[in-house]
MARLUMVEX-862446 format. One record per residue: residue in one letter; x, y, z negated of N, C-alpha, C, O in turn. Coordinates in pm, whole numbers. Layout:
<pakes>
(pake 'a' (X Y Z) (X Y Z) (X Y Z) (X Y Z))
...
</pakes>
This chain:
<pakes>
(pake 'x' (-5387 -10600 2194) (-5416 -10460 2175) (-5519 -10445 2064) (-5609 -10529 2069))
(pake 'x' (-5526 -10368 1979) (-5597 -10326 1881) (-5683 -10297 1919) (-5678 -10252 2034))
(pake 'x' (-5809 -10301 1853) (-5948 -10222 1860) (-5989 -10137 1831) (-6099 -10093 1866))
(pake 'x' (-5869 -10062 1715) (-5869 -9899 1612) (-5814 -9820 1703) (-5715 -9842 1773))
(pake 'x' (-5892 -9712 1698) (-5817 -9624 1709) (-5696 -9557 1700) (-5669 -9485 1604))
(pake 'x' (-5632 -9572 1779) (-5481 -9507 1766) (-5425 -9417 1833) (-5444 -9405 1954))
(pake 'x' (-5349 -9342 1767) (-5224 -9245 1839) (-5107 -9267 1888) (-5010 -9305 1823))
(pake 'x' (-5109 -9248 1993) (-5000 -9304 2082) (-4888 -9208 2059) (-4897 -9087 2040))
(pake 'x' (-4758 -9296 2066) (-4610 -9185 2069) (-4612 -9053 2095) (-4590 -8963 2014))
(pake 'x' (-4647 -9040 2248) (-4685 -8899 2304) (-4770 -8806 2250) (-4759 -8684 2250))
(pake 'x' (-4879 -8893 2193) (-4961 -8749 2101) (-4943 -8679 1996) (-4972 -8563 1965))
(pake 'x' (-4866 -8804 1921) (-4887 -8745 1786) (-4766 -8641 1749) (-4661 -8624 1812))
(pake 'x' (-4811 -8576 1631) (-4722 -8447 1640) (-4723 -8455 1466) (-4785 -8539 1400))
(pake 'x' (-4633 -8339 1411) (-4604 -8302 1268) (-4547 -8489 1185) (-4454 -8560 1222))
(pake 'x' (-4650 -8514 1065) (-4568 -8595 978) (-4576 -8675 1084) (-4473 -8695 1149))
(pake 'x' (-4716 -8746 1130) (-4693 -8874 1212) (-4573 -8891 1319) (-4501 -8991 1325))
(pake 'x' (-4564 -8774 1405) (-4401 -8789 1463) (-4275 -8831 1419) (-4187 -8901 1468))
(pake 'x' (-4294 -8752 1284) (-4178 -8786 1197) (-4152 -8935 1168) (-4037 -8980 1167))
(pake 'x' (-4241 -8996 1148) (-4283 -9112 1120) (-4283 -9232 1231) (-4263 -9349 1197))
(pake 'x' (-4308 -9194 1366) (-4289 -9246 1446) (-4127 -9239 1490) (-4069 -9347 1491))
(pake 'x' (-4067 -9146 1519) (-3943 -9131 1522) (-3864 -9170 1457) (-3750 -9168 1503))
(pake 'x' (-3888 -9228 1309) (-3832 -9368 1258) (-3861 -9465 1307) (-3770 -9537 1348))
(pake 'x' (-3959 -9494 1319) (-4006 -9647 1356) (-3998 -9693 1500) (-4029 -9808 1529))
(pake 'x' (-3961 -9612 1584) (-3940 -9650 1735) (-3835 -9771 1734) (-3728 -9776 1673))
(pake 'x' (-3895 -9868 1820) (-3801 -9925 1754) (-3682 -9953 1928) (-3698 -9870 2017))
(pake 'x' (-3611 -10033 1946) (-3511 -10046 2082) (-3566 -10035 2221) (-3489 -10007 2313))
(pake 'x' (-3692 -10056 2243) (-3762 -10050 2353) (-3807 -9922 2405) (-3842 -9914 2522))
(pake 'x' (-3812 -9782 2297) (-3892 -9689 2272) (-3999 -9663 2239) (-4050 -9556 2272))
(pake 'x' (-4081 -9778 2146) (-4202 -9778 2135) (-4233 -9826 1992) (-4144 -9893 1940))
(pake 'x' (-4357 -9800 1911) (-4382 -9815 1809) (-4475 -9956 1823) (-4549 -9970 1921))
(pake 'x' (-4465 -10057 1719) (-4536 -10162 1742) (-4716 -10111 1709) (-4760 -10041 1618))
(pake 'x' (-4782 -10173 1813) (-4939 -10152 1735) (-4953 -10214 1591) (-5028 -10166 1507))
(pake 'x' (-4890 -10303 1573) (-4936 -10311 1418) (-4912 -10234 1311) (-4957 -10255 1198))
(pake 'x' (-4819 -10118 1353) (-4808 -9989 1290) (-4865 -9889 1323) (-4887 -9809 1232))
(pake 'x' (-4910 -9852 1456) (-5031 -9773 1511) (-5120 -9769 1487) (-5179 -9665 1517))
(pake 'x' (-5202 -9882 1410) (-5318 -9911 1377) (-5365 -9808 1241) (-5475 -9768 1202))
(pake 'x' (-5204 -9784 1184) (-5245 -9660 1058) (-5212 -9497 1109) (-5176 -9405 1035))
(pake 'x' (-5239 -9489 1268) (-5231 -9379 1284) (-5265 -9241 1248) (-5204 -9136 1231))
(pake 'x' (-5421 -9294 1243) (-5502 -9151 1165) (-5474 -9143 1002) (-5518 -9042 947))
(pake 'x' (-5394 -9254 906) (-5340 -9202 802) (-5194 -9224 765) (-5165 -9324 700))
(pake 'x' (-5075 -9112 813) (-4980 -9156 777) (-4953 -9193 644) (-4838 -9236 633))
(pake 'x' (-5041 -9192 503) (-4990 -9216 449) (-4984 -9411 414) (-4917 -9475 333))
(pake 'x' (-5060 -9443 490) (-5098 -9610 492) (-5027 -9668 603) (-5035 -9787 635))
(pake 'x' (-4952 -9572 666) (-4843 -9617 757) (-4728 -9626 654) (-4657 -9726 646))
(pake 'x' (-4717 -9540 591) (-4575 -9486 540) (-4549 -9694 450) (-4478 -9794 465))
(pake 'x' (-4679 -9637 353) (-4727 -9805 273) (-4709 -9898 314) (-4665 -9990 244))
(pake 'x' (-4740 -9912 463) (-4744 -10097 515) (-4611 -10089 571) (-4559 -10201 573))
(pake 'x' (-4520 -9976 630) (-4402 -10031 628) (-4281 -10078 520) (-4181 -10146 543))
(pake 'x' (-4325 -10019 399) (-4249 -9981 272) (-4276 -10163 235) (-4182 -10238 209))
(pake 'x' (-4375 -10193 239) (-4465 -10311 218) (-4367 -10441 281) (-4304 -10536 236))
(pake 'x' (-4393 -10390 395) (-4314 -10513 497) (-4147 -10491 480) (-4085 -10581 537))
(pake 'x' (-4088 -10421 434) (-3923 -10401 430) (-3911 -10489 264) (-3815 -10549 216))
(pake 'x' (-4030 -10469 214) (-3987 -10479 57) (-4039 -10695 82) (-3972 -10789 40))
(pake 'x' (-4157 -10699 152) (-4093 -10835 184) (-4036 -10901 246) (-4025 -11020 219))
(pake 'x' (-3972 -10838 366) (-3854 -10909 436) (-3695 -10913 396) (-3611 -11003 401))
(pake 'x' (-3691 -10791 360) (-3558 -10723 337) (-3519 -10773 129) (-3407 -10811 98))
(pake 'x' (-3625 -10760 29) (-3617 -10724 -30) (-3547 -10840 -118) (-3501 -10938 -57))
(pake 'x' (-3540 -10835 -208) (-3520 -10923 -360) (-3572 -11108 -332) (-3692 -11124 -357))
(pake 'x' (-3532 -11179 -307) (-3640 -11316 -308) (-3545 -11442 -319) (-3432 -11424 -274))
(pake 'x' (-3574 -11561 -369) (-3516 -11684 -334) (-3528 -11722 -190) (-3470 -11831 -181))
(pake 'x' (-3572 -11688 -76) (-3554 -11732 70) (-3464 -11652 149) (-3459 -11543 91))
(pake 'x' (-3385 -11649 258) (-3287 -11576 361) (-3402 -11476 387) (-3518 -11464 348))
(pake 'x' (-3328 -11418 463) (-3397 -11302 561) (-3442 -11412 677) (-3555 -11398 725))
(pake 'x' (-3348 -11534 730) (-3417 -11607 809) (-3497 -11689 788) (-3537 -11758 882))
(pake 'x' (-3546 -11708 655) (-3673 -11846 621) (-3743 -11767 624) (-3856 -11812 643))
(pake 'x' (-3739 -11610 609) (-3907 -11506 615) (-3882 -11517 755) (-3996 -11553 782))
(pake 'x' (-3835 -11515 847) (-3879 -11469 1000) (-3918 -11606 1073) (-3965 -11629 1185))
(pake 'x' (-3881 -11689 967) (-3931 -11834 1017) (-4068 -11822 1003) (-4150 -11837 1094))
(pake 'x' (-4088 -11798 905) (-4261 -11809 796) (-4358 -11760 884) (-4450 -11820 941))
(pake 'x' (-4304 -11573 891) (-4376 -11503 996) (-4426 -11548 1136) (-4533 -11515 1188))
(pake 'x' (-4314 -11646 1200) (-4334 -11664 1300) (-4451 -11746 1307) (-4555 -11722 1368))
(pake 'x' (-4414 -11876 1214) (-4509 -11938 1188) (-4641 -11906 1192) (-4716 -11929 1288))
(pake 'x' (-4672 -11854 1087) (-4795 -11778 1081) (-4852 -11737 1170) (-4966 -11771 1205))
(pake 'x' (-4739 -11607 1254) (-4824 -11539 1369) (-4857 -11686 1501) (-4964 -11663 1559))
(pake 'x' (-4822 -11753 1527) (-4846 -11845 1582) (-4981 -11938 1561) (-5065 -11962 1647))
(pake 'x' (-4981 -11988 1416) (-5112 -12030 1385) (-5266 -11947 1453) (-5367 -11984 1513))
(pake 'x' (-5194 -11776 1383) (-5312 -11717 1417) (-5311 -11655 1560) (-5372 -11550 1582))
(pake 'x' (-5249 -11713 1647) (-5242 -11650 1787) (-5238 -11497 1787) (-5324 -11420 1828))
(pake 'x' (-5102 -11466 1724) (-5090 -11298 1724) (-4924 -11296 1807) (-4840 -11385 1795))
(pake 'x' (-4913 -11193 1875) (-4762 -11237 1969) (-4664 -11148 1863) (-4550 -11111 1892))
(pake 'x' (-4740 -11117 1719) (-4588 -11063 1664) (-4516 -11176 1578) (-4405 -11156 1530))
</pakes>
């Protein structure tokens, strides 16, 4: 759980809804590591644009050697994403 301040699904209202209502993802819920830019959607809008443009985007590796990497990583640093 984060230590920032955040807006939860239920509160937020206008752009951030909008914004959440993309990003929900199969469970019904928005990940905290996107919650964490609650109080500015526009640094939400950024870190997802961010993360599509390096998973999804243009690169010499699969889409599965990045989810390898990630995993990796989040593992090193004891994070469960």
């Amino acid at each position: 759980m984060a230590w920032i301040k955040m807006i939860n699904e239920t509160d937020a209202s206008g752009k951030l809804k909008a914004l959440y209502d993309k990003l929900t993802n199969s469970e019904g819920i928005v990940d905290n590591i996107l919650k964490i830019h609650s109080l500015n959607p526009p640094s939400l809008t950024r870190h997802f644009e961010f993360y599509k443009t390096l998973m999804r985007g243009k690169s010499g590796l699969s889409r599965t050697q990045r989810e390898m990497i990630a995993v990796v990583v989040s593992s090193i640093n004891k994070c469960h994403y």
